[in-house]
TITIBA-958004 format. One record per atom (N, C-alpha, C): x, y, z; residue number from 1; atom name. Coordinates in nm, 3 decimals, m for minus. Layout:
BEGIN
{{X,Y,Z},NUM,'CA'}
...
This chain:
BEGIN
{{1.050,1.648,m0.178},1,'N'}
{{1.022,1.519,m0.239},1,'CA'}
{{0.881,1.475,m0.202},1,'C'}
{{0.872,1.359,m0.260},2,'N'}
{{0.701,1.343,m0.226},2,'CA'}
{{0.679,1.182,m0.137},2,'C'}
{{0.795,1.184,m0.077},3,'N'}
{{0.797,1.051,0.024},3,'CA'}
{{0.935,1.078,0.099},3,'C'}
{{0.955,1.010,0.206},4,'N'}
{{1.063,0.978,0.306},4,'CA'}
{{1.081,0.823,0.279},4,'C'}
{{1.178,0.795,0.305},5,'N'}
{{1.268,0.630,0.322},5,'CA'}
{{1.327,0.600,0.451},5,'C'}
{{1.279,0.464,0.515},6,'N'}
{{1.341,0.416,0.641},6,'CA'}
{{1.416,0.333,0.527},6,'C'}
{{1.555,0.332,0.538},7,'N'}
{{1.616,0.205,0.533},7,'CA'}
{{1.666,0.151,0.587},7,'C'}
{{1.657,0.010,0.532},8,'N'}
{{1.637,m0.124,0.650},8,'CA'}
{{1.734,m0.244,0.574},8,'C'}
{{1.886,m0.211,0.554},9,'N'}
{{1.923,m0.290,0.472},9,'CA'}
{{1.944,m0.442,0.550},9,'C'}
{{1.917,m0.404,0.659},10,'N'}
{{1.914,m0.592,0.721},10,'CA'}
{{1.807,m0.663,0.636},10,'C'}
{{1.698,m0.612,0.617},11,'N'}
{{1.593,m0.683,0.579},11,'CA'}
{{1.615,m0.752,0.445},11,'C'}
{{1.699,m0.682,0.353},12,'N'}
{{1.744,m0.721,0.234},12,'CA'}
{{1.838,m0.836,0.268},12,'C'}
{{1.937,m0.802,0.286},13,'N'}
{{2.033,m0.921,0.324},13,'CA'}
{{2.017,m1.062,0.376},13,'C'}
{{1.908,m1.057,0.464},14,'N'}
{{1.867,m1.172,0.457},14,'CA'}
{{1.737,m1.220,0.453},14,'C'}
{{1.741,m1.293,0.373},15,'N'}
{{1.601,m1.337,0.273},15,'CA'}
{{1.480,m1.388,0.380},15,'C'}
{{1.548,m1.462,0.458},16,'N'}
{{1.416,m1.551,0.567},16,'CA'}
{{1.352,m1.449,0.618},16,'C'}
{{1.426,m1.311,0.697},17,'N'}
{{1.376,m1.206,0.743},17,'CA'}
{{1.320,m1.063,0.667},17,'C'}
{{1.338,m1.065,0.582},18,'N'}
{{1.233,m1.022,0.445},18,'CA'}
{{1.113,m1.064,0.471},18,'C'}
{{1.119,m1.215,0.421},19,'N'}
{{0.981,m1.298,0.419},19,'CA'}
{{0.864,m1.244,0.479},19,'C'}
{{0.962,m1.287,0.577},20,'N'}
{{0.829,m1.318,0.756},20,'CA'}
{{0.799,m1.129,0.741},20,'C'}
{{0.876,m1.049,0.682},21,'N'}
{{0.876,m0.871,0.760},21,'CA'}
{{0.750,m0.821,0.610},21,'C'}
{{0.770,m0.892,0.469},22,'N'}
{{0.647,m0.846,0.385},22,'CA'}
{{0.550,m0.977,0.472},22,'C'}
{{0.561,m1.062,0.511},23,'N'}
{{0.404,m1.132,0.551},23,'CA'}
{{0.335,m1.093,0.677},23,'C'}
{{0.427,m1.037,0.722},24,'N'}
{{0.373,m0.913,0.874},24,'CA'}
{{0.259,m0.828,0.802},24,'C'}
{{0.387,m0.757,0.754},25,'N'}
{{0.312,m0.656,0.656},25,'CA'}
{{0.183,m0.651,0.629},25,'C'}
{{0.168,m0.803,0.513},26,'N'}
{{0.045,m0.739,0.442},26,'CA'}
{{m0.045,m0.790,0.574},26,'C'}
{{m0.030,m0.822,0.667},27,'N'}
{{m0.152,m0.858,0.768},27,'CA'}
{{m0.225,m0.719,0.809},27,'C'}
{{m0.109,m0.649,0.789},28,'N'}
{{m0.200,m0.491,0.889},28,'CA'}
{{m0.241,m0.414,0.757},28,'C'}
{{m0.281,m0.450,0.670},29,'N'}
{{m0.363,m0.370,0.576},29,'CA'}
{{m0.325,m0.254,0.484},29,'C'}
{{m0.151,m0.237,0.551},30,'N'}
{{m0.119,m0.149,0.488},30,'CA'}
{{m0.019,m0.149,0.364},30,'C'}
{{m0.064,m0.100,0.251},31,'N'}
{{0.017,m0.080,0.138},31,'CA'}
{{0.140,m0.075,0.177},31,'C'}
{{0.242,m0.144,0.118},32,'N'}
{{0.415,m0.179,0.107},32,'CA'}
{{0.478,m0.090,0.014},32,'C'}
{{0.530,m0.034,0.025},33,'N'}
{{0.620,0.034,m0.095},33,'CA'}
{{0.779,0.069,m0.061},33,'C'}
{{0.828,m0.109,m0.135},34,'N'}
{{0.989,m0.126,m0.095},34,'CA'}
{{1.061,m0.113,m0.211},34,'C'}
{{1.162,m0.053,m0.185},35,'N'}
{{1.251,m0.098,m0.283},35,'CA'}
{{1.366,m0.209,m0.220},35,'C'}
{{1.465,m0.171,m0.282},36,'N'}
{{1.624,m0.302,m0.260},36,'CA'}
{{1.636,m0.284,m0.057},36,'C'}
{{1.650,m0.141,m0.027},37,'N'}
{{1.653,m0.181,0.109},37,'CA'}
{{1.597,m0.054,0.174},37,'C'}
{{1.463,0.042,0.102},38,'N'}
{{1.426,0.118,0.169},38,'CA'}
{{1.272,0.078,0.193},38,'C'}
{{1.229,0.177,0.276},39,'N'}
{{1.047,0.122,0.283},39,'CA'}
{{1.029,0.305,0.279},39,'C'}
{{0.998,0.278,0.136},40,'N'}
{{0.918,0.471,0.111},40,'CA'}
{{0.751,0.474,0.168},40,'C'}
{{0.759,0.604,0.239},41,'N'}
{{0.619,0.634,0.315},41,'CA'}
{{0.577,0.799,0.296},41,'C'}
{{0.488,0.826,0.266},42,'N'}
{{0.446,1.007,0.289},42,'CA'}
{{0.415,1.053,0.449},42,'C'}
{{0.400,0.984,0.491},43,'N'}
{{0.362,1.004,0.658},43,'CA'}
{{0.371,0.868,0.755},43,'C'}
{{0.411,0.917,0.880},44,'N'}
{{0.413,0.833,0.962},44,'CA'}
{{0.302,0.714,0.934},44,'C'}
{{0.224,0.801,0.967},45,'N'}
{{0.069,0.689,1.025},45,'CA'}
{{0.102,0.572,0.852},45,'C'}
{{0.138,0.609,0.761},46,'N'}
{{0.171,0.486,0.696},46,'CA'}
{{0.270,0.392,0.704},46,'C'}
{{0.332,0.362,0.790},47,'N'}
{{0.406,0.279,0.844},47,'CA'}
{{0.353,0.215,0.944},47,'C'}
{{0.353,0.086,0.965},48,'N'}
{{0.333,0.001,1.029},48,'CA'}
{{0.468,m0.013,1.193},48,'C'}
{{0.475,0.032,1.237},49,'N'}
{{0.603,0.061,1.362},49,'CA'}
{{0.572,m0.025,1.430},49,'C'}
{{0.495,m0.137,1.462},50,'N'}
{{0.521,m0.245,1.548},50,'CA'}
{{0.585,m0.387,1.493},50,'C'}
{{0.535,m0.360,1.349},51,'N'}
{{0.611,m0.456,1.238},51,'CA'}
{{0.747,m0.449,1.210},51,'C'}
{{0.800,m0.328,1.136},52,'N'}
{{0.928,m0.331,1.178},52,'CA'}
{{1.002,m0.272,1.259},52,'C'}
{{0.946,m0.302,1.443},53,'N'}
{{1.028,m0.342,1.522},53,'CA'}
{{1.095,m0.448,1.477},53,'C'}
{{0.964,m0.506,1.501},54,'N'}
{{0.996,m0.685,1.529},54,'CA'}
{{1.047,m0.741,1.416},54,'C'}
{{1.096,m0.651,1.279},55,'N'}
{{1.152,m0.692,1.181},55,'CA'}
{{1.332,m0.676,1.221},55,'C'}
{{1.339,m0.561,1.299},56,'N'}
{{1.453,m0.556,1.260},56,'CA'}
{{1.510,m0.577,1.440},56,'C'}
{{1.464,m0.564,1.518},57,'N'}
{{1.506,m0.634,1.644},57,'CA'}
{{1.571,m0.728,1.645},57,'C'}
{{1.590,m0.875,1.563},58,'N'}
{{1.663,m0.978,1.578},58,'CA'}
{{1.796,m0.943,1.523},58,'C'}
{{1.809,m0.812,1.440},59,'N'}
{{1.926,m0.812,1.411},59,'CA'}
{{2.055,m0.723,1.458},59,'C'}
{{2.127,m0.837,1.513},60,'N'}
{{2.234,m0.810,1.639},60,'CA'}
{{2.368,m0.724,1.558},60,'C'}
{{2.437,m0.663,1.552},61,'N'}
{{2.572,m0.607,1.476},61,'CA'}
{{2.646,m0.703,1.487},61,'C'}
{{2.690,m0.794,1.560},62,'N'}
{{2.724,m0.900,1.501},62,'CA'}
{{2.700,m0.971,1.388},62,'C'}
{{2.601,m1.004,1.441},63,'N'}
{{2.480,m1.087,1.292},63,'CA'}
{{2.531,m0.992,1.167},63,'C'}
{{2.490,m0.836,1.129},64,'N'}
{{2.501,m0.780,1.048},64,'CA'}
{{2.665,m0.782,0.959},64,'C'}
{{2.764,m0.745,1.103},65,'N'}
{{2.874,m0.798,1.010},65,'CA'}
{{2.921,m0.904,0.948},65,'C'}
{{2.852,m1.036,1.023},66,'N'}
{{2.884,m1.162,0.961},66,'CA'}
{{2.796,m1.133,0.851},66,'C'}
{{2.726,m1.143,0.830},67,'N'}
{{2.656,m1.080,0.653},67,'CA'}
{{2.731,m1.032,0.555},67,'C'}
{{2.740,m0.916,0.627},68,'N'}
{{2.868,m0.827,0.515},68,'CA'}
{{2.988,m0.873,0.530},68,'C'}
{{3.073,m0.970,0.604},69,'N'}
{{3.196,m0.993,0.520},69,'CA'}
{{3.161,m1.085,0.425},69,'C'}
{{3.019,m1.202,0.465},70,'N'}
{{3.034,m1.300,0.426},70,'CA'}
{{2.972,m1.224,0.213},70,'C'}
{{2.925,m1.152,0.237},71,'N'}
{{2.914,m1.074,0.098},71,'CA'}
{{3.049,m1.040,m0.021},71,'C'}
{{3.159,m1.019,0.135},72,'N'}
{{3.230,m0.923,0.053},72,'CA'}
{{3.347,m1.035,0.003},72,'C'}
{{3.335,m1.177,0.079},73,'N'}
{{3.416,m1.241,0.002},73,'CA'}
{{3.311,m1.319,m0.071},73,'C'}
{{3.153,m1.292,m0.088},74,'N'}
{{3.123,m1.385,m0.226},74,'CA'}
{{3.181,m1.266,m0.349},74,'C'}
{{3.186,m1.156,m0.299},75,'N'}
{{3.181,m1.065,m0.405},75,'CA'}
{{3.323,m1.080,m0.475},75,'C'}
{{3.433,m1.105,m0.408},76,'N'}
{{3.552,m1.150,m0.471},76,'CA'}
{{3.556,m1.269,m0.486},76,'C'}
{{3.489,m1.325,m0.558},77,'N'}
{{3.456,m1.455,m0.644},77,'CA'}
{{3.446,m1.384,m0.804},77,'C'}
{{3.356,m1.357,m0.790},78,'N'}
{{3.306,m1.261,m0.911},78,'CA'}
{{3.420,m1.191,m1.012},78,'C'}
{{3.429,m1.192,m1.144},79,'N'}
{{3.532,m1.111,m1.157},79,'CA'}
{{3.543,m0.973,m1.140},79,'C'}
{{3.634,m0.915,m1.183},80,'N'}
{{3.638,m0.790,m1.149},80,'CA'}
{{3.580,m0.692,m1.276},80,'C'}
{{3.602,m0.561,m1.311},81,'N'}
{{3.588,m0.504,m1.381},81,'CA'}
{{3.714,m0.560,m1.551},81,'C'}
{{3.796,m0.520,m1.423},82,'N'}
{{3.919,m0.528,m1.509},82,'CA'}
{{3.913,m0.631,m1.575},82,'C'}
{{3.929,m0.764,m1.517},83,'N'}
{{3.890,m0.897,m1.558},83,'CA'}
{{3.826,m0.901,m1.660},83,'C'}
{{3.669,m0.834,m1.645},84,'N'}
{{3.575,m0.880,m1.784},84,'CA'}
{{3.668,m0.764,m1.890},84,'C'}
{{3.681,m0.674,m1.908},85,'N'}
{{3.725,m0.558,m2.038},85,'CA'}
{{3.866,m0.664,m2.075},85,'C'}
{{3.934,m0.691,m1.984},86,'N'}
{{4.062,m0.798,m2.067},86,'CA'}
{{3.973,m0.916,m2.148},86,'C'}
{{3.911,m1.010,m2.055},87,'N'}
{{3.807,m1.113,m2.140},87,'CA'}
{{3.754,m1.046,m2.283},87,'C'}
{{3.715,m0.983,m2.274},88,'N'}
{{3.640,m0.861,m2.381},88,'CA'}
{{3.762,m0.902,m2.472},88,'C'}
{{3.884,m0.815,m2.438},89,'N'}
{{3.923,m0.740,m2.543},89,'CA'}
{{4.010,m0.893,m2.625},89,'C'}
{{4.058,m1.001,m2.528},90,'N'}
{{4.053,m1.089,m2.582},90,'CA'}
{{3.995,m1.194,m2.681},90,'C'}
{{3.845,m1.196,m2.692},91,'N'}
{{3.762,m1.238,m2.748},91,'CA'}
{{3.730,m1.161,m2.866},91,'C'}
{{3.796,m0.992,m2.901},92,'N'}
{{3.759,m0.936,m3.040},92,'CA'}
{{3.882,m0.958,m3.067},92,'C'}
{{4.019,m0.970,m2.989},93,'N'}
{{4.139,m1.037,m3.084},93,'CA'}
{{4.175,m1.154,m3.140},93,'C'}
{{4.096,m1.258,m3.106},94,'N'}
{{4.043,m1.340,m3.176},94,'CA'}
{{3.955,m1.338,m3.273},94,'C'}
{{3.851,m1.271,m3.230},95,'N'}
{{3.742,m1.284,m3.360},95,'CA'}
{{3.846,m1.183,m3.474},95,'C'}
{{3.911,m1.122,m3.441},96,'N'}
{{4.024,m1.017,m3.551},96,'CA'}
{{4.078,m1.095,m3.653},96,'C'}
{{4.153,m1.227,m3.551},97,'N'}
{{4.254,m1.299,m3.651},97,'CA'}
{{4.211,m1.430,m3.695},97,'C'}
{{4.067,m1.446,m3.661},98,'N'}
{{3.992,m1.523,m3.744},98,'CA'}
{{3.998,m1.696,m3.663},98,'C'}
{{3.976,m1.654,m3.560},99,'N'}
{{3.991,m1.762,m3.464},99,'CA'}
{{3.856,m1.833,m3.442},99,'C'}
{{3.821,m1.982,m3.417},100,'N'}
{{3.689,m1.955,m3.411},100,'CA'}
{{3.696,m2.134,m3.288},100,'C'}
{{3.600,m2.084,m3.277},101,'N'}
{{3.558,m2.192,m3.117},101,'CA'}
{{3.556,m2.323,m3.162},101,'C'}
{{3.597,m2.461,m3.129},102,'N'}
{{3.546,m2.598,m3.201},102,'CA'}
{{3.416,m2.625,m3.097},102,'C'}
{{3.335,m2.619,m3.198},103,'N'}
{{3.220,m2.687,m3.125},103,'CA'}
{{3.195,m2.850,m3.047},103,'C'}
């Protein structure tokens, strides 16, 4: 391949510590190249390693799991798969039998 990936999915998850970890960043001069929760690099020396220490040091496994449950019950809010294809298939059996919305 033509790069390596640290990923750093704490940094994603929470937004305040993102922030402050790209405004580190651009202080040391060096080009960023993130995606959702990796930081792609061709070589060491392009990484900044004192930055994300201190990016990802505050984050305790504690901390991290309270994140992820608190995800996993926004995520069951949301409907499901199933949910939307029933919604779906409801809404063309209506439009079928000529049903129509009162505005």
């Amino acid at each position: 391949k033509n790069y390596c990936s640290l990923y750093a999915m704490s940094l994603y998850a929470d937004g305040p510590q993102y922030d402050a970890f790209v405004a580190a960043w651009k202080k040391t001069g060096k080009k960023l190249d993130m995606g959702k929760s990796c930081i792609r690099f061709k070589t060491a020396d392009d990484l900044a390693l004192d930055v994300i220490a201190q990016a990802l040091q505050p984050m305790t496994v504690a901390k991290w799991i309270a994140i992820y449950e608190t995800s996993l019950k926004d995520s069951r809010k949301r409907p499901t798969k199933a949910a939307k294809k029933a919604s779906k298939r409801k809404l063309r059996g209506d439009l079928r039998s000529g049903y129509r919305a009162k505005s």
